[in-house]
C-alpha positions as protocol buffer text, in pm:
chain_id: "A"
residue {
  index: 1
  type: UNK
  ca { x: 20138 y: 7221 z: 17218 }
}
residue {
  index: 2
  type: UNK
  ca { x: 19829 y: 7051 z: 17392 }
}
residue {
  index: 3
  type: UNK
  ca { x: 19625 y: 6801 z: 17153 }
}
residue {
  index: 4
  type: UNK
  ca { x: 19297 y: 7022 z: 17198 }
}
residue {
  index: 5
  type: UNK
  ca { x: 19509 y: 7337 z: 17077 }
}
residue {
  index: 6
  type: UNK
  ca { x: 19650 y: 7161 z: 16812 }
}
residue {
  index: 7
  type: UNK
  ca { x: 19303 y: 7022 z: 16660 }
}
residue {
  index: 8
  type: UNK
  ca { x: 19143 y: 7387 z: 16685 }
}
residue {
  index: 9
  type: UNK
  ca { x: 19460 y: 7497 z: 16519 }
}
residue {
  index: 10
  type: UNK
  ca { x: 19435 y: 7245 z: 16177 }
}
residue {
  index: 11
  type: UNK
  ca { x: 19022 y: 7276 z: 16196 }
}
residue {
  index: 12
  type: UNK
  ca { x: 19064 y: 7625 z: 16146 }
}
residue {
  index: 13
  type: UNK
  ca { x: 19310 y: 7643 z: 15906 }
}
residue {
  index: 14
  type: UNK
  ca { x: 19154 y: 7421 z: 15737 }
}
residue {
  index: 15
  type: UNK
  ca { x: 18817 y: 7641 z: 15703 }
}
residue {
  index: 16
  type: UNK
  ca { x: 19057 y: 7894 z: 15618 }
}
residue {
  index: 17
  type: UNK
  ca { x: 19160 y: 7725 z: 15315 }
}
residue {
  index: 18
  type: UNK
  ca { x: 18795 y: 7607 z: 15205 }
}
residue {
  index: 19
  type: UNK
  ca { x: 18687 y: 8008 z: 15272 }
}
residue {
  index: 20
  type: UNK
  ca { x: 18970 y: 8102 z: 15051 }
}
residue {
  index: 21
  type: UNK
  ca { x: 18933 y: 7846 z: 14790 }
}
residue {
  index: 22
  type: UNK
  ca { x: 18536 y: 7898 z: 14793 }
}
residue {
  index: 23
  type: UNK
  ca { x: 18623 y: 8299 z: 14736 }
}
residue {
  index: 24
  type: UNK
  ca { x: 18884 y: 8266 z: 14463 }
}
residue {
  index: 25
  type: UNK
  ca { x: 18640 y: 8059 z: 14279 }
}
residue {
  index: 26
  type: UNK
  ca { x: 18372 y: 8281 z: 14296 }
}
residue {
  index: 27
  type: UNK
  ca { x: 18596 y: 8587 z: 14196 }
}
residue {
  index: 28
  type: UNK
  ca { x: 18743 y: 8369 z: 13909 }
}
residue {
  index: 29
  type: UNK
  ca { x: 18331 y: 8331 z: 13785 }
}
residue {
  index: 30
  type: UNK
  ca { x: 18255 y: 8738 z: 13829 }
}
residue {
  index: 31
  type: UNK
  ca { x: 18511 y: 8818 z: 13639 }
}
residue {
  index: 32
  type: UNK
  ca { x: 18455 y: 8899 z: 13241 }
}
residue {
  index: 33
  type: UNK
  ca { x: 18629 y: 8616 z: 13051 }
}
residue {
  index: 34
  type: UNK
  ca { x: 18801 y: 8807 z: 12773 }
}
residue {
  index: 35
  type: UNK
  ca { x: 18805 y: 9030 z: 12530 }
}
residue {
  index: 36
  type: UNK
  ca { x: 18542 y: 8774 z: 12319 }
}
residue {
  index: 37
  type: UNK
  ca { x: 18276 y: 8887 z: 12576 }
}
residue {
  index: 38
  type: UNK
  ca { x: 18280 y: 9234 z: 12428 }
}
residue {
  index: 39
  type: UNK
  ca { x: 18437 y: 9207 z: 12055 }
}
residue {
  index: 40
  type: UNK
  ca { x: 18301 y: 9034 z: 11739 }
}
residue {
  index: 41
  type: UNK
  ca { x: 18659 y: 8843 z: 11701 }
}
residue {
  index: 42
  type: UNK
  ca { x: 18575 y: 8745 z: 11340 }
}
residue {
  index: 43
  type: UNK
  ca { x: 18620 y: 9153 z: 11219 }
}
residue {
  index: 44
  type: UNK
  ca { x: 19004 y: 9189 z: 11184 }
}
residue {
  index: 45
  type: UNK
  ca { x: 19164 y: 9471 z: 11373 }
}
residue {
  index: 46
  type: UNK
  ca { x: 19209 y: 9855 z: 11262 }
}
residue {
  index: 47
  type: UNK
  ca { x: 19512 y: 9932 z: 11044 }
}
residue {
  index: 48
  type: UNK
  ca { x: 19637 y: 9595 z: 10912 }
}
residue {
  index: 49
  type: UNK
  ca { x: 19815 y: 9610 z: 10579 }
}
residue {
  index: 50
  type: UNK
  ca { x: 19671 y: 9420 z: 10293 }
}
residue {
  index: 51
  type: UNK
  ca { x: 19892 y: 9126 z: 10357 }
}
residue {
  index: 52
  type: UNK
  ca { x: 19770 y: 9058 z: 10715 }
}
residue {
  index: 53
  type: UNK
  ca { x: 19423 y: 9105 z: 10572 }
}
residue {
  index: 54
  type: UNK
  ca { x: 19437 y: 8833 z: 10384 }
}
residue {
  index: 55
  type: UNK
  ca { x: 19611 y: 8604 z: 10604 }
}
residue {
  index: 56
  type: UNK
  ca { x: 19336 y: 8699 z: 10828 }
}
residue {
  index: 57
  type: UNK
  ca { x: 19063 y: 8656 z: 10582 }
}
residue {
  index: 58
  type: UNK
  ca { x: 19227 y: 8301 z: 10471 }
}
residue {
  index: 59
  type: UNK
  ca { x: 19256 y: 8216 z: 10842 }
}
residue {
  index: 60
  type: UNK
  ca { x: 18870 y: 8290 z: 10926 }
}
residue {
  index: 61
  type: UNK
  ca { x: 18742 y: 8067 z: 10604 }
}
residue {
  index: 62
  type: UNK
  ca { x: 18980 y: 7762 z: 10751 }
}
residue {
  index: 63
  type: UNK
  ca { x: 18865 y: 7787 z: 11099 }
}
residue {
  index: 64
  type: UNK
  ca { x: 18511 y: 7831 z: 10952 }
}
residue {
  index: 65
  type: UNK
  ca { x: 18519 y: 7562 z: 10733 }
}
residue {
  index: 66
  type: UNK
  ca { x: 18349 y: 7248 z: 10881 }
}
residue {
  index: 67
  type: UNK
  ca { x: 18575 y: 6906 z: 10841 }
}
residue {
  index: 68
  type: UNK
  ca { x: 18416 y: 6603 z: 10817 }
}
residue {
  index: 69
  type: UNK
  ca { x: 18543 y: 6211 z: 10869 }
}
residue {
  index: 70
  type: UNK
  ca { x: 18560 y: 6192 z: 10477 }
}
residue {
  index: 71
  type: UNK
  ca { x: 18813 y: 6451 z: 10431 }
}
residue {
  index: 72
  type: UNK
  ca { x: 19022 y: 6358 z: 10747 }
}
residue {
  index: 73
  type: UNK
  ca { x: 19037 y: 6546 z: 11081 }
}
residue {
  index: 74
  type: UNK
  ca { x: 19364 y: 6791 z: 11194 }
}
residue {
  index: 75
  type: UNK
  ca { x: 19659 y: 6861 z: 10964 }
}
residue {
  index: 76
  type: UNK
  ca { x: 19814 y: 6504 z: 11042 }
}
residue {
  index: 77
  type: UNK
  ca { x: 19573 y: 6391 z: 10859 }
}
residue {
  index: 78
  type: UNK
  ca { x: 19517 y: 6586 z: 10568 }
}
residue {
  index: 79
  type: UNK
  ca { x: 19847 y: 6582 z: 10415 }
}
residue {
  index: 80
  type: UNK
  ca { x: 19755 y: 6829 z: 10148 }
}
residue {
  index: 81
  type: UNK
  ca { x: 19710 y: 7101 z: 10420 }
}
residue {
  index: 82
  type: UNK
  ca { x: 20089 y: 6981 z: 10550 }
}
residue {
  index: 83
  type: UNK
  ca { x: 20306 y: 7097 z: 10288 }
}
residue {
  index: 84
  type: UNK
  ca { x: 20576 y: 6869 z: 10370 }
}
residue {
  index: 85
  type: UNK
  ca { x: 20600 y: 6967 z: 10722 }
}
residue {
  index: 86
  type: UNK
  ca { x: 20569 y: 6641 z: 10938 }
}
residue {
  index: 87
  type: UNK
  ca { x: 20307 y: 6618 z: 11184 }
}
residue {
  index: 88
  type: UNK
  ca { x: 20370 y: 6649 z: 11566 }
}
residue {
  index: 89
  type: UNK
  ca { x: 20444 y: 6292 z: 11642 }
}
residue {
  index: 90
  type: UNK
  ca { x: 20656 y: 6238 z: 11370 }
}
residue {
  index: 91
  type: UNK
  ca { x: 20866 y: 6585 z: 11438 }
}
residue {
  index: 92
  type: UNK
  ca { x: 20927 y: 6428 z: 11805 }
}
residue {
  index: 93
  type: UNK
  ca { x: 21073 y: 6072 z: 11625 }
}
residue {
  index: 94
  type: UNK
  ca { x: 21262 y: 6241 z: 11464 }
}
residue {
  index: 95
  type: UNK
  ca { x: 21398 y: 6488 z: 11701 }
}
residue {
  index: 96
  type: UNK
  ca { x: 21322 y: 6826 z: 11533 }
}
């Protein structure tokens, strides 16, 4: 293959890849980003039995709740929260 042909042939698949890059990115951005666009995820969903109800309700006041420096920051931290079960890094030590 002649030099010349061969430097047409990477310049232009190499705009091919920029075009396609450049058009997946803008297609990613069009797109809706979930169901949180159109839902209020904070109502629980239709039908759940009062058990799931108030996991879910216990679940929205803990991710609501605001944590500050004083009371610690993540579970590894607040060892009340833990309930004996070890935190990541320890779990991994250990090899559970």
């Amino acid at each position: 293959m002649p030099r010349k042909v061969r430097t047409r042939t990477v310049a232009l698949m190499a705009a091919t890849s920029v075009f396609v890059l450049l058009f997946a990115q803008w297609w990613i951005n069009s797109q809706p980003l979930s169901a949180a666009d159109s839902e209020n995820l904070t109502n629980p969903l239709p039908g759940l039995s009062s058990e799931q109800q108030r996991d879910f309700s216990d679940g929205l006041a803990g991710f609501a709740e605001v944590e500050t420096t004083k009371e610690g920051l993540g579970a590894c931290i607040q060892r009340k929260e833990l309930r004996g079960v070890p935190c990541r890094a320890e779990r991994r030590r250990v090899g559970a």
